[in-house]
Structures are given as C-alpha cells and as structure tokens.
N, C-alpha and C positions, 0 to 999 in steps of 0.2 A: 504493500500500500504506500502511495506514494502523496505526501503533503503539498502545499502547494506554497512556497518561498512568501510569496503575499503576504497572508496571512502572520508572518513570523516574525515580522518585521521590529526592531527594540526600538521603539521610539523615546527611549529616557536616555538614549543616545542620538537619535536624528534630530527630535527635537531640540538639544544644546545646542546641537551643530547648530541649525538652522537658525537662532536665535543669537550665536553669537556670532554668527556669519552675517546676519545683516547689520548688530550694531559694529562689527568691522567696515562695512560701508558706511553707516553714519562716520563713522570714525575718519575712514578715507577720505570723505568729502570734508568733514570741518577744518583737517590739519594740513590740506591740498589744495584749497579752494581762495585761501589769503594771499598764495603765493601767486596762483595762475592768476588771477588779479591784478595783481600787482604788476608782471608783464605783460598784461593785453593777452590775455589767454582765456580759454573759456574754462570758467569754473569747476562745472562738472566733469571734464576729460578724465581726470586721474581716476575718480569715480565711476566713470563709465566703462572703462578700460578695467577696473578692477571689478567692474558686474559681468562686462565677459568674460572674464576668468573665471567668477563664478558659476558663472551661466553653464561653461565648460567642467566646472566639476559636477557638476551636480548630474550631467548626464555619464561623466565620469563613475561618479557612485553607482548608477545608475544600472549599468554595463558592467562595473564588478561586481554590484549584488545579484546580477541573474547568471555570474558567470559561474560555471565549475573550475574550480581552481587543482585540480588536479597537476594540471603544467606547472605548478609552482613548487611542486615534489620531485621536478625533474633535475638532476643534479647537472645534465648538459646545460640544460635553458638557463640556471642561475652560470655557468661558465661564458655562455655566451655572450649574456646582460652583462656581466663584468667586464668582461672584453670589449662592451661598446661601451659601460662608462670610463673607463682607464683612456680610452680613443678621447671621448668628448674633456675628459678631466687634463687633457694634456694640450688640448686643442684650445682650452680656456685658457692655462695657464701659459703658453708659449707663443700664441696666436693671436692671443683677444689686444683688446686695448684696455689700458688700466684703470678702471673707478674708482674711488676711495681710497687708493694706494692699496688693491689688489686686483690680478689677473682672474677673474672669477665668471665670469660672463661671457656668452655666446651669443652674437647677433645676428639674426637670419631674417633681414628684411627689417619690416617694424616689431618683428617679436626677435625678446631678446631670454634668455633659462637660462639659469644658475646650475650648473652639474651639479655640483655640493649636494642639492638641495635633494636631489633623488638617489643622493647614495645613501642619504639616512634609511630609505626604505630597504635599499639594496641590503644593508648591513644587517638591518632587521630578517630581511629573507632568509637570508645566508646564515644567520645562526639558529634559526626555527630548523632549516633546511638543515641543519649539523646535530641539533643535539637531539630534533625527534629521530633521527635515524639511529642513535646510540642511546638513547635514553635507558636502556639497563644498562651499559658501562659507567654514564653519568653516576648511575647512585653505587655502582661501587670502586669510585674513584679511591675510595679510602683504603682499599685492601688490592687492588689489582693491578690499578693505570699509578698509580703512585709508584709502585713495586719496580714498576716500567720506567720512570723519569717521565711518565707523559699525564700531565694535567687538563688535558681539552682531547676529543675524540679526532680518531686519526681524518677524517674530511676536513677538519680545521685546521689541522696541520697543512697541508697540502694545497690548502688556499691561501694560507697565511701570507705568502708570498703576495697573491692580488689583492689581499686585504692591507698588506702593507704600503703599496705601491700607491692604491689607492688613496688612502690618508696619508700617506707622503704627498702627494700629489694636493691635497685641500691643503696642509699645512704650509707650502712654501706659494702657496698663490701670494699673500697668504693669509689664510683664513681661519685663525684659529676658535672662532668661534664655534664655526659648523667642527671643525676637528675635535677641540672639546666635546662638543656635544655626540657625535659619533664614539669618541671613546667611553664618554660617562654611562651614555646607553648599555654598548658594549658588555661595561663591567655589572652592568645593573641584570642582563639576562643569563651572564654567565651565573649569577648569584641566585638568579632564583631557577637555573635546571638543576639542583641539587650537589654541590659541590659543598666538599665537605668546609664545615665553619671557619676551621684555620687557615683555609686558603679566602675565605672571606675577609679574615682579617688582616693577612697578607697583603692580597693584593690594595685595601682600604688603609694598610700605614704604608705602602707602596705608593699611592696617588697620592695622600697628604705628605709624605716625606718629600717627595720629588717637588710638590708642590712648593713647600715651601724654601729648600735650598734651592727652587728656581728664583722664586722671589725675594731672597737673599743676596742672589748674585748678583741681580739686576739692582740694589740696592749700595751692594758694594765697588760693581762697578760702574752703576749710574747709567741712567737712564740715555741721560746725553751723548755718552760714549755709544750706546746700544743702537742711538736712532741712525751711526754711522754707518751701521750692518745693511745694504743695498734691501735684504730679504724683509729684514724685522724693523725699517726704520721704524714704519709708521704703527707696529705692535709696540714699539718703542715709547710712543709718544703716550699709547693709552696705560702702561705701566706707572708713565711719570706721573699722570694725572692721579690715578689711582691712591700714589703714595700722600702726595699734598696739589690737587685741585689748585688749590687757592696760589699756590707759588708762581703758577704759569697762567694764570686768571687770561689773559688775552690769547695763549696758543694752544698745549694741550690742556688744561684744567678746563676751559672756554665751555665743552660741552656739559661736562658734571655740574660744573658752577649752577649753568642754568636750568639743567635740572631738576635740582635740589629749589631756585627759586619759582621753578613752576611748580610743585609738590609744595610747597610753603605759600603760595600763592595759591589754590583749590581749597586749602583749610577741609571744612567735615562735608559741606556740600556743592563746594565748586563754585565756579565764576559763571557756569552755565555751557551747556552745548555751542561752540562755534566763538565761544568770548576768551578763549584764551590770549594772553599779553606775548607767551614764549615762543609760540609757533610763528611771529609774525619777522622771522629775519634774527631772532637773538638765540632760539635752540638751533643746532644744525641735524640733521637726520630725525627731526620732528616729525618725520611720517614714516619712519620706519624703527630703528636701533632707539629710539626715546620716546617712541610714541604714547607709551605709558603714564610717563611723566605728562603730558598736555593730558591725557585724561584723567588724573589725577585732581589737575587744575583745573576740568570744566567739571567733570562730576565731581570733585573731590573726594574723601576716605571711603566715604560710607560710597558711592557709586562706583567708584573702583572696585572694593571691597565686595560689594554686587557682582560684577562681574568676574573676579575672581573665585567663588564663592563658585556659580557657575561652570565658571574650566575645572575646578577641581571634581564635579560633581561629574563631570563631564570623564574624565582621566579615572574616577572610582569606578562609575560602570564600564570602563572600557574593561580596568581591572579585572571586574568583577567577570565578565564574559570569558578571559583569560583562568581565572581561578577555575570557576566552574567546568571549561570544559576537559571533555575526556580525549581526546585525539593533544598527544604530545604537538604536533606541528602547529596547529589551531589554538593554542594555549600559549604557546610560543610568540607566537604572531601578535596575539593581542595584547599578550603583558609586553611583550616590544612597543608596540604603538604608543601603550601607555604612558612607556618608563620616557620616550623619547619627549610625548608633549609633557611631561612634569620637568623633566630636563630643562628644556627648553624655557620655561615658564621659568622657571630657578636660576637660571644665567642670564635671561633679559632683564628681572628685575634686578636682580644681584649688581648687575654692571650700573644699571640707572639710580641705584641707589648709593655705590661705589662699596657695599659690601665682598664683590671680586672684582676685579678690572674689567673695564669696555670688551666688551667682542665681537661687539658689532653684530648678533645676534637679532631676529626680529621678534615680534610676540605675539605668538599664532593668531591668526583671525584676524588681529587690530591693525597691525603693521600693514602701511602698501609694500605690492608685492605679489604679484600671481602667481610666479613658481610655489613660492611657501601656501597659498594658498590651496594650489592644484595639490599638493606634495599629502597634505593635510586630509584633503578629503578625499584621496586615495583611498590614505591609512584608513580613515572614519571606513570607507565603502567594505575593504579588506575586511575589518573589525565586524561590521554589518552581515555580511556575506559568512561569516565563522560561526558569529550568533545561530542565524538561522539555520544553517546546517547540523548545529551541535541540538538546538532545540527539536528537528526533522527528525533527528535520529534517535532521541530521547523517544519522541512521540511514536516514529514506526515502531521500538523496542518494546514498549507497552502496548500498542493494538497486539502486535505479534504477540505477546505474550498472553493477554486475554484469550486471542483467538484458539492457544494453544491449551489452555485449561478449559476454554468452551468446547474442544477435540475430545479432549478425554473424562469428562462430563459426560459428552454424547455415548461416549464409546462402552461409560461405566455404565449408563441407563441402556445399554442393548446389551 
C-alpha cells in the first residue's frame, strides 16, 4: 500500500520557512531601497531580484519533495558532484574578479553563484553518504577502528583528499567564513554518528586550542604585519577590529563600530520598519554580513528576538525529523541541515556583535543574496522530502502489520 507524499507534508517546518522567507524580503527591501535611491535606481530591484530567487526555490523544494532520492546513495554521483564543485571552486578563485577582497564569485551573464555556498550541502551529503554506509563500525569505533589507527570509516578516508582540496580551495579565496562554517558542521555530524566521547572531547580542545594560539599569534604578531600576507590581508583587517574596534574607528573597526550603534540605537522596540539611521551610507555590508544589526535597530530586542525565536524553532524541528528517523542516511541529512543553519546563525551574530571576529558570513533568510537563499531551501526541500518518507514508511509498517494479524485472525476462525 502505497501513501500519497501530499498528505505528509510537516508544515511546522514549511511554514517557518515560508514566514521567514518573506520577512527576508521585507528585510531586503528596507536595507536596499535607501541606497538605490540614493543613485537614481529603482527601489524595488534588489527586492525583486531576490523574489526571483525565491520564486526559484520554492519550485526548487518543490521538485525535491516529489523526488526519490535514491541517487543520493550513489557513491559515483557524490564523486562526480565533487569533481564539478573542485572545477567551479577553482574557476572562482583563479578566474573571477575580486569583491570584498575575495575570489569567490562566478559571473555568467546577469546571474552571478557563490561555489562556497553549495559545498555546504555537498559536505552534508558526503558524510550522511559515509557514515550510513558504516554505521555498525561507527558505534564500535571504541574497540575495533581505534585498534586500527583509523577514527572515520574507510569512504572518508578516501575522499578526504576532495574534501581537503575542496576547503583549501574556500579558505585561500579567501573565505573563511563559509570554511569555518563547513568545518564546525563537519565536526558537529561527526559527533553525533556515535563516536566514542573522548574523541568528542578531543577533537573540541583540538578547535578551541588551535583557536586560540591562532588568535594569539595574530596578537603577537599584529595584525598590521598580517594585512601584508597578499592571501589574508583583508582577514587581517577583520582580526584587528575584533581585538579593539575603537582603535581603527575610520578603517577596520568602521564596521563593528557601527554596528554596535545601530543595536544601541533599536533599544527594546526599534526605530520602526525602513527608519533605520545605519543602513543609510554609515554600516557597510548593511544588507548582507550586518544585516542583523539594522534589524535590530528597526524592530529592536524584542522583534529581533521574535525572529530568532523563530529560526530556532525552525533548526528544532528540523532536528527533530533527524532524531526520529530510522534510515541512518535520512537522519544524517537532517541533523546536517540542522547543525549547519545553527552554525550559521552563531557566526553571523557572533561576528556582528564582535563576540568572534567578522567573517563575512550572511544570516539565512534576512541577508540579500540568492545563492544562500537557493542553498537554504534546498536543504529545507531535502529535510521535507526525509520527513515524509520516514512518516510513509512508519505508516505502510502499520497497515502491513494490521493487515497481517487480520490474516491470521481469518485463518484462526477457519
């Protein structure tokens, strides 16, 4: 007996999507709209432009939710996607022209995609794609693969190469933002296929040590000497700010500074939709990497706070899809999606508050941006498409099984 996907559908996750997806338009138009103004441009553009990207995922979810994802179990087809993102990821960095002070962007006419931005998915595939195929090794790492020197199942090994190249590849555009965020994922799905706690806590004083003798050395040996690195000037610049803002108030500190005054400026209920002071020429990257900040400023605490409130409820049921199901790959997938938009949400704010350093990070939904947008409601469609499969098969399990005690019922009355 066969169910019908329709019907299945988890709407305490489409509808977030869909609710934070359009106050992402509100958001695009207020912080987008001062500027086009300003140069004789028309208001709505950035707006509109980022309704077709919309427009574009949604038929995207659309088309993953009716799809079988069976191909995504196929270990050629994840080698082959890798081998067209490594192509596009070298094409960005060696080829493109440089924005922001990195190599990150590909122009193809009036549309312009971010690689970075669909390796996050790729990363997530590739380890659902690794640890459901060894998931009994996974849980006796403790007694077996340990015995062996090997901590990750042998498909990981074996890719580790286009995994590295890969994030080599994001890191020296370079963009350590998506690289960070790609590794944190990373370690966060390695930690929940069952590996044993010590290597939890390993690897965990492993990224805070490194972390901070990074940040020590840049400390000792200054930031200014750092911005002379061709690679990391201008990663450079966002470290110096990080340490004291206020010292370099007119170059790197410039953006934090103002930040922090639109956030002190929004107070508990904002200046109002579209009245922000910051976004008008004094934040820089006000519609994307700080766009938080001006919303902070028109909705202030409590409306921000709203909305965050929101993405997490949002990031719980994806969770929660993940927990529940019973297919290792499908369980995989969605605490990926998860760990990625918490990620994410935790290094835009982190940076905009200078609790970590800038990274140039955007923040899903609200940031303009159609790559992260497309990128995003993939994952959501992927997540979507898991759900109801995992529900499908819950539900043929039970008729089958009714049916199968109504058999011998029958069979004991004859």
């Amino acid at each position: 007996m066969k169910v019908s996907k329709r019907h299945l559908l988890n709407y305490s996750i489409l509808i977030p999507y869909l609710i934070l997806s359009v106050i992402g338009l509100l958001v695009v138009y207020s912080t987008t709209s001062t500027s086009l103004i300003q140069v004789g441009g028309n208001p709505f553009a950035s707006v509109i432009n980022q309704g077709l990207f919309w427009g574009l995922s949604l038929l995207a979810i659309t088309f993953i939710y009716r799809l079988k994802l069976t191909f995504l179990r196929s270990a050629n087809t994840m080698v082959f996607v890798m081998g067209i993102e490594i192509l596009l990821l070298i094409i960005a960095r060696f080829f493109s022209k440089e924005i922001n002070g990195a190599h990150g962007w590909i122009s193809a006419g009036p549309i312009t995609f971010q690689p970075a931005e669909y390796l996050k998915l790729i990363v997530i595939w590739m380890m659902a794609l690794t640890f459901a195929r060894r998931q009994r090794e996974v849980a006796m790492y403790d007694y077996q693969a340990l015995s062996r020197g090997h901590l990750f199942p042998r498909q990981l090994q074996d890719w580790r190469v286009y995994l590295a190249v890969m994030v080599g590849l994001v890191v020296i555009q370079p963009d350590l933002g998506n690289a960070t965020i790609i590794i944190l994922t990373l370690f966060i799905m390695c930690c929940v296929t069952g590996v044993a706690y010590r290597w939890f806590s390993t690897g965990l004083a492993f990224i805070a040590g490194g972390a901070t003798l990074f940040l020590g050395f840049i400390g000792m040996v200054g930031a200014d000497r750092m911005a002379k690195v061709p690679v990391f000037g201008y990663v450079a610049k966002r470290f110096k700010a990080f340490y004291n803002p206020f010292k370099d108030a007119s170059d790197s500190g410039h953006q934090l500074i103002n930040s922090y005054y639109a956030m002190s400026n929004g107070g508990w209920f904002g200046r109002g939709l579209g009245n922000s002071i910051e976004k008008k020429g004094y934040l820089p990257e006000a519609t994307t990497d700080f766009v938080f900040s001006i919303v902070i400023e028109e909705l202030g605490l409590i409306g921000a706070g709203l909305i965050l409130a929101l993405m997490f409820f949002l990031i719980l049921r994806i969770f929660l899809v993940g927990i529940k199901a019973k297919d290792a790959f499908n369980a995989m997938i969605a605490l990926g999606v998860g760990s990625l938009l918490l990620v994410q949400v935790f290094v835009n704010i982190g940076g905009i508050s200078g609790l970590i350093p800038s990274t140039g990070v955007t923040f899903p939904f609200l940031s303009q941006g159609g790559n992260s947008l497309l990128t995003i409601s993939v994952a959501i469609g992927l997540v979507l498409n898991i759900d109801a499969n995992e529900k499908r098969q819950v539900i043929e399990e039970e008729v089958e099984e009714e049916l199968n005690e109504l058999r011998f019922s029958f069979d004991d009355e004859l």
